[in-house]
BAPA-700133 format. One record per residue (C-alpha): residue number from 1; x, y, z. Coordinates in steps of 0.001 Angstrom, whole numbers, plus 500000, padded with zeros to 6 digits. Layout:
residues N
NUM:X:Y:Z
...
end
This chain:
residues 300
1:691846:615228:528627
2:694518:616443:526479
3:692177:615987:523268
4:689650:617734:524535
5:692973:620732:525844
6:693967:620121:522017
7:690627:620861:520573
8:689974:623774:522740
9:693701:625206:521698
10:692782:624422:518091
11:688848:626506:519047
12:690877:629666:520065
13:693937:629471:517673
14:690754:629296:514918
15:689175:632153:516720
16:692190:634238:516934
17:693553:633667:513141
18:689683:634668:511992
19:690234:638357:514088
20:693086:639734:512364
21:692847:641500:509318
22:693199:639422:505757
23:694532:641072:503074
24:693017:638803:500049
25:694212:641242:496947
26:697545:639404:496667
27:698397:641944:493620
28:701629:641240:491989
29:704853:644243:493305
30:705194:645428:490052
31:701154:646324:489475
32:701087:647885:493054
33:704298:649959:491981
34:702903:650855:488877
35:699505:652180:490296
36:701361:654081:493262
37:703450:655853:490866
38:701075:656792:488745
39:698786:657902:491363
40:701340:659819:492306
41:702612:661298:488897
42:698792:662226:488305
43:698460:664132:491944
44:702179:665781:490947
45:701217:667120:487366
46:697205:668013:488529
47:697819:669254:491891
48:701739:670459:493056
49:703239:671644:489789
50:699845:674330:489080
51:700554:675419:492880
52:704459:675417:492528
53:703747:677763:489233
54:701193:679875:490707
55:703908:680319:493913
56:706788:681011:491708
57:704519:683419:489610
58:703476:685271:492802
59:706956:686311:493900
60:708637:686832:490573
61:709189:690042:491168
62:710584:689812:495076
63:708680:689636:498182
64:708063:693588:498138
65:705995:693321:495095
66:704037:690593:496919
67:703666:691822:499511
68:702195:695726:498559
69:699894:693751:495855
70:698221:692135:499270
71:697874:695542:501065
72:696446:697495:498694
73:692985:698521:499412
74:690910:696422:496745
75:692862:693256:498040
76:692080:693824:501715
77:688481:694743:501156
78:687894:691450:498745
79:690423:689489:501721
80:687771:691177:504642
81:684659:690233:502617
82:685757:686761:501821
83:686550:686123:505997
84:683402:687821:506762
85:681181:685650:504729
86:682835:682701:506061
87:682435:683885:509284
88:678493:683914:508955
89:678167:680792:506442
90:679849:678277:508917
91:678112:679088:511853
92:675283:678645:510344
93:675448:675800:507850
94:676843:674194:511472
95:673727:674883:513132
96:671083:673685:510583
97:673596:670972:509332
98:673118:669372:513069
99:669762:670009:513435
100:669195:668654:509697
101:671021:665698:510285
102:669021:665151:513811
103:665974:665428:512286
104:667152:662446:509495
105:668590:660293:511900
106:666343:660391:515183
107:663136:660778:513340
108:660457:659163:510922
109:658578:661246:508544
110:656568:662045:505535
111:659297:663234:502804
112:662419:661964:504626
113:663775:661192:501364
114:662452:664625:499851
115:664685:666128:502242
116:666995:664089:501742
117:666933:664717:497912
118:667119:668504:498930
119:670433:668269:500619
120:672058:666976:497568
121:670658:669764:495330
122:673529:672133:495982
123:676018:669122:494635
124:673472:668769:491587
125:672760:672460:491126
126:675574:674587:489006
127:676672:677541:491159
128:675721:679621:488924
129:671966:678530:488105
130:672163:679074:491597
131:672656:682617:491524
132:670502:682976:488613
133:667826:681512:490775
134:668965:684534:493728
135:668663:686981:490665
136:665127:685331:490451
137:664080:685616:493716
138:665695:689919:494778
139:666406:691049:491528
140:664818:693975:490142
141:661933:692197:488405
142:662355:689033:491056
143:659388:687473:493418
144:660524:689738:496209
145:661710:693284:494322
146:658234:695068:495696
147:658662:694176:499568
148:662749:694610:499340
149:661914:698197:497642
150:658848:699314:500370
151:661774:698585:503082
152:664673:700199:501564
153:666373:696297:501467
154:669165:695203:499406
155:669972:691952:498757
156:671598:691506:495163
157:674855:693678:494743
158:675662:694145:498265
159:676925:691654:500950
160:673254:689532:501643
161:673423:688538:498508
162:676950:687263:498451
163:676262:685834:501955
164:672992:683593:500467
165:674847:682354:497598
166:677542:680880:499446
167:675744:679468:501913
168:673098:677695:499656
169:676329:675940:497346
170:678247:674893:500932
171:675069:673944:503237
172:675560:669710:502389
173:679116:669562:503406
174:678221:669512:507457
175:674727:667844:507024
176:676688:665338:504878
177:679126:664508:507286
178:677481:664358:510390
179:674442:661972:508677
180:676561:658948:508220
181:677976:658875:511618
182:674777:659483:513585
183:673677:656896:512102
184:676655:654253:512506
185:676398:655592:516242
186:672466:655187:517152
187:670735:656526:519845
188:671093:654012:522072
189:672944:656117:524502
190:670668:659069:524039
191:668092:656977:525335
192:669978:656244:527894
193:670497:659570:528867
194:666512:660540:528396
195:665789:657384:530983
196:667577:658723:533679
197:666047:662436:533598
198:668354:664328:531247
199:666849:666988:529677
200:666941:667815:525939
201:669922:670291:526229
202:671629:668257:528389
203:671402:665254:526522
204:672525:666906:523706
205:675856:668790:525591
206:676530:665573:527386
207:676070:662848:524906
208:675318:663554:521299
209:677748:666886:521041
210:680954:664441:522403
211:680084:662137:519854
212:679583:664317:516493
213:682537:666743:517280
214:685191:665467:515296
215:682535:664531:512531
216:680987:668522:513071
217:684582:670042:513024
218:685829:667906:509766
219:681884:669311:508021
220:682753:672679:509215
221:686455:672210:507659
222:684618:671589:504376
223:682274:674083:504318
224:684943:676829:505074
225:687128:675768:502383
226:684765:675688:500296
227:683188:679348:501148
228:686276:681369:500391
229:686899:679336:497394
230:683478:679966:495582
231:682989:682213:492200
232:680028:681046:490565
233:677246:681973:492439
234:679458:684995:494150
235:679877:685917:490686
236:676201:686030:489593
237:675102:688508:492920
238:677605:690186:493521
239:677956:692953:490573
240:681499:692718:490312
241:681849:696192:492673
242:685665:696874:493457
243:686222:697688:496656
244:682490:696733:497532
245:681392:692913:496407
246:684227:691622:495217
247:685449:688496:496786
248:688958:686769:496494
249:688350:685076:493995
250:686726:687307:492378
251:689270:689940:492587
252:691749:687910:491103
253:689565:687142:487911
254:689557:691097:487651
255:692899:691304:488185
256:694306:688774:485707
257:691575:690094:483076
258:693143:693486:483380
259:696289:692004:482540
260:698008:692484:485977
261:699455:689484:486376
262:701802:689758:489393
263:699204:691186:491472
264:696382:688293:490684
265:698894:685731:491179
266:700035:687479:494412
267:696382:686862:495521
268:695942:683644:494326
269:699310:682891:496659
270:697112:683985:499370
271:693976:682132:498842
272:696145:678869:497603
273:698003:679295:501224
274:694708:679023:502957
275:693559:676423:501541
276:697074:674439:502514
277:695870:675682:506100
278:692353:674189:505418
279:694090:670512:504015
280:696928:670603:507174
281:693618:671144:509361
282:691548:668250:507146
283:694593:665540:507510
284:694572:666769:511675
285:690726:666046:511798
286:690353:663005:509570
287:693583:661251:512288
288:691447:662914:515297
289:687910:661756:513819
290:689390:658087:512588
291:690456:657727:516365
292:687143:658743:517852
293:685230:656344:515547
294:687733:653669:516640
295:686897:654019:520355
296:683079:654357:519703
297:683486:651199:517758
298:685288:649522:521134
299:682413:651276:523358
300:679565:649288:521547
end
């Protein structure tokens, strides 16, 4: 009897020791020292000492300065036009990012991997062959000049244009995101949902949305950074119109090309403090979404 209690002790204290976590790199202190601090030195010279220099640029000459090189009118109508295309490309590169990734993940078809291939092309693609390929497509002598002239319809030069090219460079970064955890999830409760008379909105409000939203909010994250930070395609369609087209970013090439310094690094201040906004929001999500991956791993 106690054998057989000592062999069942020795069954779970086997079971136990396999469950936790090993930790086989046993790297040597002075190699994991060495590649922390020069991870860190790296991240320090690359990353915090261009922002630190672009901050200390911006208010050289006192807050005042700063502050009426933000409220002029060129800087709030490139500030307006950058939150406005954002505020179309995200909704929408949410939309077709779920529905993309539903389609890749629920479904079987001819050229899966075409579309697949598709996805990546804005990763592939430089932003500005993709405005070329806009110019292509609306310009003057493009595919589509004749039909955009009979209806009075402009597309290059004006916001459509600007709107098109940013959302064809950020459309992988929800699709991207959400395709990997769909798939780590199944559909297994889906079905479930489907068996007991859910309908297809309801299934989706009830079951799939819960599960994708921290994945949808950290794509949507992505894609907004990204949006106001794009010039390359923005660049290409948008005609460089002050006042009109011109982005943030773009406004602050013109700016620094015209040799106004304080006012272009004033604006780069601005779009360098929302992207600290975007990476505050990004280190929120990836803690919310870890946790939510955590518990779906405990549910199944």
């Amino acid at each position: 009897m106690r054998s057989r209690r000592c062999s069942h002790m020795r069954r779970g204290a086997g079971v136990v020791s396999s469950s936790r976590p090993r930790n086989d790199l046993q790297e040597p202190a002075w190699l994991r020292w060495t590649l922390i601090v020069l991870a860190v030195l790296v991240m320090a010279a690359l990353v915090v000492m261009p922002l630190l220099m672009v901050l200390g640029a911006a208010f050289a000459k006192g807050i005042g300065v700063w502050f009426a090189s933000l409220t002029e009118p060129d800087a709030l109508s490139a500030l307006k036009l950058t939150l406005f295309t954002v505020a179309i490309v995200v909704p929408v590169n949410a939309v077709f990012g779920m529905l993309t990734a539903w389609a890749v993940t629920r479904f079987e078809f001819r050229g899966k991997q075409l579309l697949l291939s598709l996805i990546d092309l804005p990763f592939a693609v430089s932003p500005v062959v993709a405005g070329l390929c806009l110019v292509l497509l609306f310009g003057s002598q493009g595919w589509f000049a004749e039909l955009l002239q009979q209806h009075d319809i402009k597309i290059l030069f004006a916001r459509p244009g600007i709107v098109l090219a940013t959302l064809f460079i950020t459309f992988p970064f929800v699709v991207r995101e959400l395709i990997p955890l769909m798939q780590q999830q199944g559909a297994d409760e889906e079905l479930a949902a489907r068996s007991l008379g859910a309908g297809s909105w309801t299934m989706f409000r009830r079951v799939t949305l819960p599960n994708i939203k921290w994945g949808l909010l950290y794509g949507v994250l992505l894609c907004a950074a990204r949006a106001m930070g794009e010039f390359g395609a923005v660049s290409v369609v948008s005609g460089h119109i002050r006042g009109l087209t011109n982005t943030l970013p773009l406004h602050i090439e013109i700016l620094y090309n015209e040799f106004d310094s304080t006012a272009a690094f004033a604006a780069a201040s601005l779009l360098a403090g929302l992207a600290l906004i975007t990476l505050v929001l990004k280190f929120w999500l990836e803690a919310r979404h870890g946790d939510a991956l955590a518990q779906s791993h405990r549910r199944h």
